[in-house]
Each structure stands twice: as C-alpha cells, then as structure tokens.
N, C-alpha and C positions, 0 to 999 in steps of 0.2 A: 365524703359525698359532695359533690358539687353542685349544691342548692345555690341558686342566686336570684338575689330580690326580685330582679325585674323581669325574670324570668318565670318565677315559680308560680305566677295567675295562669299561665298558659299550658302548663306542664300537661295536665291531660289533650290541648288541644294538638301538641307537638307531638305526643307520642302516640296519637292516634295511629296515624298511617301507618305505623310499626306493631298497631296489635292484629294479633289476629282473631281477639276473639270481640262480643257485639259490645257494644256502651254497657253500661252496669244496669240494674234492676231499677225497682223501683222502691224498696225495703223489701219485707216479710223474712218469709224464709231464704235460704241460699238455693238457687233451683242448681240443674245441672251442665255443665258446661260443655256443648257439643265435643268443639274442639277437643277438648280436655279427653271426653268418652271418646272420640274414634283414636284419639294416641292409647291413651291408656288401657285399652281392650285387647289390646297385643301384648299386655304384661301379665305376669302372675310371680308365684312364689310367695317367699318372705323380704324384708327386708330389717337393719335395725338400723335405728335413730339414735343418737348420742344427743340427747335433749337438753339445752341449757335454756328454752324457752318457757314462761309461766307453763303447768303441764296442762289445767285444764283446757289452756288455749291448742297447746300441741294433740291435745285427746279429740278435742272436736276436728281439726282435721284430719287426722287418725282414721278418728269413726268413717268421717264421708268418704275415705278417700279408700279405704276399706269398702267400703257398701258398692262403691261405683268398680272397683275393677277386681274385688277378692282378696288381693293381696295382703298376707300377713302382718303388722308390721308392731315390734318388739320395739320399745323404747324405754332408754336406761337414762336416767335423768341426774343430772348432775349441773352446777356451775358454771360459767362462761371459760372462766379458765383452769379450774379443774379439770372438763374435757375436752378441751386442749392439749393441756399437757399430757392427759392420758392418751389421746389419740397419735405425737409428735411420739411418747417412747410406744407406744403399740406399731408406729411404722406401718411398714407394708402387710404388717401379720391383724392390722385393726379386723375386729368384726365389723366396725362402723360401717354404716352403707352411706349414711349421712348425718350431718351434722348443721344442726339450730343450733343460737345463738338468740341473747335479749340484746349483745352490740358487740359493733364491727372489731376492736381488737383481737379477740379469741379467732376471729375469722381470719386477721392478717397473720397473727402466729401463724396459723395452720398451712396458709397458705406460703409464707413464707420459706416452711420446712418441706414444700414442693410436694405436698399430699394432697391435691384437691384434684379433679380433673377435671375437664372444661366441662363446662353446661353448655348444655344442648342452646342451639341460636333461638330454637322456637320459644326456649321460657325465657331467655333474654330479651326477646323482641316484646315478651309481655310486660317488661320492666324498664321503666323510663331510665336512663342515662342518670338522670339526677340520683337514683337512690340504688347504686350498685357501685362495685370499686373499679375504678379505670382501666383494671384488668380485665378485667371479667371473668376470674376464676371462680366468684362465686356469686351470688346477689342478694341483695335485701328483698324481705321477705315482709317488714313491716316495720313502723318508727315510733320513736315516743322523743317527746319535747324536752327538754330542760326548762324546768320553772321553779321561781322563788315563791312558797310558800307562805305568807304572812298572815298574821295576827290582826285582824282589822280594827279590833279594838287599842292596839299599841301603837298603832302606825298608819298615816295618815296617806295617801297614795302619793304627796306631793317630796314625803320622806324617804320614799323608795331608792336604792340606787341605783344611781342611770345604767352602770355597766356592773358585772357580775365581780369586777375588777375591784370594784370598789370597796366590793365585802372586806378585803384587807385592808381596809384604811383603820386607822384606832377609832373613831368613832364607833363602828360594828362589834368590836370587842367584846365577848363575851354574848353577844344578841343573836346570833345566829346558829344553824347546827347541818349538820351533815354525816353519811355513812360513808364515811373513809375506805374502808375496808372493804367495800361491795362492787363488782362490775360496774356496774351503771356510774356509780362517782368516777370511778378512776378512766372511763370511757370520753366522760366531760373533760378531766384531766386534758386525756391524751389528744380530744380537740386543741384544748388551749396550749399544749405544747407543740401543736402543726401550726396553729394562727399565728401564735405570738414568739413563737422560740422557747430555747432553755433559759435562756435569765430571766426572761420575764415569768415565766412558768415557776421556777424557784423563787423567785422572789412572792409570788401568789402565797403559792405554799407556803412559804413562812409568816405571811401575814392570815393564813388559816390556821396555821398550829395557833398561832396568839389569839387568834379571834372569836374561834369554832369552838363549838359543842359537839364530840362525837356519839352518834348512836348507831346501835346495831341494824341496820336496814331503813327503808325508803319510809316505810309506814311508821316505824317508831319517832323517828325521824320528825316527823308529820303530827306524830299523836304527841309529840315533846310540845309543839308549835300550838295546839288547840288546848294543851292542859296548862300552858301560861308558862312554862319551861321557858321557853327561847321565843325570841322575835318572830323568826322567821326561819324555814330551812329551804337548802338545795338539794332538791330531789327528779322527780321526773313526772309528767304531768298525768297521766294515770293512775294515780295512787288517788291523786284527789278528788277524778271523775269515778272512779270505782269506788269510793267510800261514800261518796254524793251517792250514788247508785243503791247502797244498798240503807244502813240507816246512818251515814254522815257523823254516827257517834265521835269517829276522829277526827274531823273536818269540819266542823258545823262553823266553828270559828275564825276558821283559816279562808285567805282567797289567794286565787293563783296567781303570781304577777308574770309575766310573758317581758322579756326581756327584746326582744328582737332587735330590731338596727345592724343585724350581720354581729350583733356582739356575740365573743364567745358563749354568754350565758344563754342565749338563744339556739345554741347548739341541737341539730335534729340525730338522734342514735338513730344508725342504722341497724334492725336485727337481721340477724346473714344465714345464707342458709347454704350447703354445699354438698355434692357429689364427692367421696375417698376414694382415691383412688387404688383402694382397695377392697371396694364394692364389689362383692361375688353376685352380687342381680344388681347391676349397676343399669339398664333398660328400665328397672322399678324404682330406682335410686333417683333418675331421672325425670320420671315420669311422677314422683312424689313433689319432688320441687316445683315443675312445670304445672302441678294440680294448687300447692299453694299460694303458688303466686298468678291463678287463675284466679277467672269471676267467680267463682264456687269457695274459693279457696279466699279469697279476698273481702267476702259479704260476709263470712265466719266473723270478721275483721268488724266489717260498717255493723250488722246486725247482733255482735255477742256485747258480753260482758269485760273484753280483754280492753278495752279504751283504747287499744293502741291505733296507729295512723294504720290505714289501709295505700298502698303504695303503687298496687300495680292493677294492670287490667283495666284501668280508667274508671274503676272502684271510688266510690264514694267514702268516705271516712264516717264514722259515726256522727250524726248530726249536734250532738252535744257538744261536742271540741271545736276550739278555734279553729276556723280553716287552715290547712297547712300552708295555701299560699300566702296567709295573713303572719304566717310564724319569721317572716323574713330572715331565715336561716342563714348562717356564715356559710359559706364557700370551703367545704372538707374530704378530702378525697379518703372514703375509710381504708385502702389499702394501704394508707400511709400512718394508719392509727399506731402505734407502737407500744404496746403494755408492757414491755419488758424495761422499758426506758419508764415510763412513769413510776413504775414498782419502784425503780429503782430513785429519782427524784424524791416519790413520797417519802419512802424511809429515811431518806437523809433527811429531811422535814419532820419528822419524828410521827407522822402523821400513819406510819401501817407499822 
C-alpha cells in the first residue's frame, strides 16, 4: 500500500473528487447509499463468497447488501491462505464469485495466478490510491494496524522499542510473543521483507526464533501479555479495542504501543477483496464489492464491532482508534506482498 506520512492527513481530502458518493454520516445506523441502489438494482441471482474475513463482519454486509438488492449470497469461510490456494487449484472451474481476505498476500497469490478480473472503475474511484494495489486487480476493503502490546505494569513507555526491529536484539529475549503461524503475522513479515529485503528480514527472524514466545492466534497472544506470561506481544490493533469493547477480561492490563515513524512495525494490512474471474453473476460479484466499499458498506466499519480501519468512501473509522492519518504508516505496495517467500524465510527460521 503506499501510505505516506505526509500525505496521509489529507487522504480523504484528495480523494474526494474521485468519489462518487456524499461525505460519510454522522454515526447511528448505516443508512443507504443512493449510488450504491441505482447500480445495484440491475443485479439479482446468487452469488458465492470465499470468506477469509472475521464472518460476523462479512455477515453484516451480507445481510444489508442482501436487503438492498435480493441477491443470494452463500459464503464458505475459510483462511487467508487456505482460500487461496483453494481458489489457484479450483482455477477457472472456482464456484468463487468473490473473494475477502483479513490481508493483502492471499490477494497477491490470486492475483498473481491471473484469476481475478478487473473491478469495475466506479468501486475503484470509491477507494483512495493509498489502500489498493498499484494494479488494481483488486482493492482494500478495510485495515488493521500492527501494534505492540504491553504489560504496563513491567514496562515503563520510556522502555519501549523505538523500532519493531529491535525485538531481535537479546535484551527482548524471552519478553515478547507472537502468532507465527497465523496470516496476519506472516502479512507484517511479508511487509518487512518489501521494506527491508531478504537479509535483513532473515536476519529478524532469527532474532525472533531466539527471542519470541509463540502462541496460537492474535488473542492468545494478547491474553499471554495480560496474565504476566510475556512482556509484551505483536499482534494487530483490533484485538485490543475489541476486548476493551466487550469486558477487557484479556486486556485490562495491557496498552497498545503504535510504532509509527514509516517503521516496519507500523505496518497498515490491507484486507482485499476481489471479483474471479470465474464468476458466473459476475454483475453481482461486482456490485457486492462496489456495496462494501460503499458509505453503507464502509459505516458497517466506523459503527460495528469489527475495530477495523474504514478505508474508503471518505468513511470515517470508528472513533475509538488512533486516527489513521496519525498511524504514520511505511510506504507498501500490497501487490508486492509475497507469502510464498515469507513461508518460506520463516521455516528456515524454525518459526512455522
């Protein structure tokens, strides 16, 4: 994605002139979005979703988007790169009509195996340049931060490390934790392997085999960091406004630390969302995308429970999160994200 510091306060005011639909609400509910109803009133059928997005996020736009134009829509939930790979050997015979994603590598495999087909300009024009891939085979749909975790009790904010690079220094040894194994890490990874290269990227990675505590998922992860487990962990910044949300049981003790400075750990995921071009109602397939990355589609975002960044439509982000232009995100084009190369990196790191 190409986020850039001095850029990013302005992003809704630059990509005005490119939407076509009105400035965002003012909270409540999600109302309905003209534009959105006079495309989408020409669609019908079913379509299916190959879902690696949270589902209750993917259900809520589902529901609306169902309500507003009929349209059936079947969704088989799985993995970032699980349906990926399903979708790359299912080829041209995929049921897929479309495919979410929680971040951009699953999106560059796919596209890379030349299955996606173009989006339509009008949902592209609703999506700022910063948060889609220079291609534009597919686009981001929504974001979520990289942030370090900590123990406020163990560690004083003056201890913190300046860069996420740091974590590998022997000092961290043993204090920190991470889920290896899960999309979202190996997403950060595959940033740090665009930023910084391969040596430096292995050489990380082996100062996280030494260093790291691994756990299964973003929440355990989390819940390691607030039961006095580990120092601190690298996860993604949702976990911890969504636990805040409900009763903070795993969180109470932990605060977020926001790395930003363009450093790797400040990394913004993009989630991707795309057209197959093996869409049999590929007009709905279309018109599904173009709905979530609507004002309708985008307020689901600022007004639910998903904590993630709202990205497009000139949509407001939920008020409890750091501003995104505040998140001073590194410069990462996701079409260049590569998961096949990090797999491969981490294993030789002993790390999957």
């Amino acid at each position: 994605m190409k986020i850039r510091a001095n850029a990013l306060a302005g992003v809704a005011i630059a990509a005005s002139a490119a939407l076509t639909l009105a400035a965002c609400g003012n909270g409540g509910s999600a109302t309905s979005d003209p534009a959105s109803s006079s495309a989408n009133a020409k669609v019908s059928g079913e379509i299916t979703v190959y879902n690696a997005q949270h589902d209750t996020l993917t259900k809520e736009w589902v529901d609306a988007f169902t309500k507003e134009t009929g349209v059936k829509v079947t969704i088989r939930q799985g993995s970032d790169s699980e349906l990926s790979n399903q979708i790359i050997q299912e080829g041209a015979a995929s049921p897929a009509d479309v495919f979410l994603t929680e971040n951009s590598p699953a999106m560059a495999q796919v596209e890379n195996a030349g299955l996606f087909a173009d989006i339509d300009k009008a949902t592209l024009d609703q999506v700022p340049a910063d948060f889609r891939p220079s291609t534009n085979k597919w686009t981001g749909i929504a974001a979520r931060s990289t942030v370090l975790v900590y123990d406020k009790n163990k560690i004083s904010e003056d201890k913190l490390p300046k860069s996420m690079l740091d974590l590998a220094k022997p000092e961290w040894k043993g204090r920190w934790a991470a889920s290896p194994s899960g999309a979202d890490f190996q997403a950060i990874v595959a940033a740090l392997l665009e930023l910084k290269g391969e040596a430096a990227t292995t050489e990380w990675l082996k100062g996280m085999k030494d260093n790291s505590k691994a756990y299964k998922g973003n929440s355990t992860a989390m819940k390691a960091v607030n039961a006095g487990e580990v120092d601190a962990a690298l996860i993604y910044h949702y976990y911890y406004y969504g636990d805040q949300a409900k009763t903070g049981e795993n969180s109470n003790k932990v605060t977020p630390y926001f790395f930003k400075n363009q450093d790797p750990g400040a990394f913004l995921s993009i989630s991707g969302g795309g057209v197959l071009k093996s869409s049999k109602n590929a007009a709905a397939a279309q018109a599904f995308i173009k709905f979530i990355t609507g004002k309708t589609g985008q307020e689901v975002l600022k007004n639910g429970t998903s904590y993630e960044y709202a990205i497009a439509s000139n949509v407001d982000s939920n008020a409890k999160l750091v501003p995104i232009q505040d998140l001073q995100a590194p410069t990462v084009d996701p079409a260049k994200l590569n998961s096949s190369k990090v797999t491969d990196l981490m294993t030789k790191a002993g790390l999957l």
